[in-house]
C-alpha positions in Angstrom: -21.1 171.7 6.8 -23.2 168.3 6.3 -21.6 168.2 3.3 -18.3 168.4 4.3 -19.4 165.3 7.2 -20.7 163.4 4.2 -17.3 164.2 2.1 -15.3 162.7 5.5 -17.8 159.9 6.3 -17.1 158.7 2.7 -13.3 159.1 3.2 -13.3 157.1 6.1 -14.9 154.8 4.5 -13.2 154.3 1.7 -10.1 154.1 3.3 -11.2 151.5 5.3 -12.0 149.4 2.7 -8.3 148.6 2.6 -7.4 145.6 4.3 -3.7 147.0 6.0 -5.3 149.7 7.4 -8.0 147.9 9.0 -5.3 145.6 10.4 -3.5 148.1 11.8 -6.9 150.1 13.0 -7.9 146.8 14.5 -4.2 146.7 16.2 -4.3 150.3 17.8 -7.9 149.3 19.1 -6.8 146.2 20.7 -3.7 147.8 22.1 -5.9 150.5 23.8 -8.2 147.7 25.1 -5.0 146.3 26.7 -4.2 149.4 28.3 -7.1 149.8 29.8 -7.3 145.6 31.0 -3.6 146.3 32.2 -4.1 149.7 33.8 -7.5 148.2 35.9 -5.4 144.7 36.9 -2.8 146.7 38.2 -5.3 149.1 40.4 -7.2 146.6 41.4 -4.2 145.3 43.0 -3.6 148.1 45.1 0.3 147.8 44.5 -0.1 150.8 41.5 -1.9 154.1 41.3 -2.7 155.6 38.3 0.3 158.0 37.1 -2.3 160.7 34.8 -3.7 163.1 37.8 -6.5 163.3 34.5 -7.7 160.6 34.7 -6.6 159.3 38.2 -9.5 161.0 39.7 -12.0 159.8 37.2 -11.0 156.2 38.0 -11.6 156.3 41.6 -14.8 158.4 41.3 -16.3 157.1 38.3 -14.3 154.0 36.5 -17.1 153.4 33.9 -17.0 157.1 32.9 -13.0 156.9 32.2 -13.2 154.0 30.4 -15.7 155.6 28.3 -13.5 158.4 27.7 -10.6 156.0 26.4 -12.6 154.4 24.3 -14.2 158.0 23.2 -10.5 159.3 22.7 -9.4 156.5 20.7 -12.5 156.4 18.1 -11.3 159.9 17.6 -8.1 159.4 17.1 -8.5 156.8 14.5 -11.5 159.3 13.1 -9.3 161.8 12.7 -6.6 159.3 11.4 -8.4 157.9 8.2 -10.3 161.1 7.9 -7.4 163.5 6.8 -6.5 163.6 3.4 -2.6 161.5 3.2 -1.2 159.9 0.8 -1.3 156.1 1.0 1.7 155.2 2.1 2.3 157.9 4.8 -1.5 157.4 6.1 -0.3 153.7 6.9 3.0 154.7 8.1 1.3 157.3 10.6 -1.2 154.7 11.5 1.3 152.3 12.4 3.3 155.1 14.2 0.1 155.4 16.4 -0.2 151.7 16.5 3.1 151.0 18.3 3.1 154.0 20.1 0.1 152.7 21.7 2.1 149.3 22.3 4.2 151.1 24.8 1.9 151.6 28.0 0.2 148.2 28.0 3.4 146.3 27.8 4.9 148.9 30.4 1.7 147.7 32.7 2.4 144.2 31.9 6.2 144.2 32.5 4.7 145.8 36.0 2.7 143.7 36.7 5.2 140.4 36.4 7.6 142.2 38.7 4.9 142.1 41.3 3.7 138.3 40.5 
């Protein structure tokens, strides 16, 4: 088993040592750190509630916790990302997939929030 860790840590790794993928790790980072800016403007502006019954709850009782557990889900995603064995090409095309997928709910929030401004 720690051998099999050590076999992914190095994966990881060594895909990472390529400069597109880092720019496109770096983008799906930064877009879930815009999602979770966007998200907290918009509740802290009492005109939204948070649509996930998840992690609606979560907010309002413990908004440090949730934003943990964003974060925490995103490292894994982009763990899990570099750490399965893809060809080149179709390990960028999926992270970039993931990438503008992510795109979608911060600029959602943001197109919200400028109707209410």
């Amino acid at each position: 088993m720690a051998a099999l860790m050590r076999e992914r840590a190095l994966l990881v790794r060594n895909v990472l040592a390529w400069r597109d993928v880092r720019l496109f790790v770096a983008l799906f980072c930064a877009a879930q750190l815009l999602d979770g800016l966007t998200t907290y403007v918009g509740l802290a502006s009492h005109h939204f509630q948070e649509e996930n019954p998840l992690v609606g709850g979560l907010l309002d009782s413990h908004p440090l916790l949730a934003v943990g557990l964003k974060a925490g889900v995103a490292v894994t995603v982009v763990i899990a990302l570099l750490a399965v064995r893809l060809r080149w090409r179709l390990r960028l095309t999926v992270i970039a997939l993931f990438t503008a997928v992510s795109l979608v709910a911060p600029l959602a929030n943001l197109v919200s929030l400028s109707r209410i401004a």
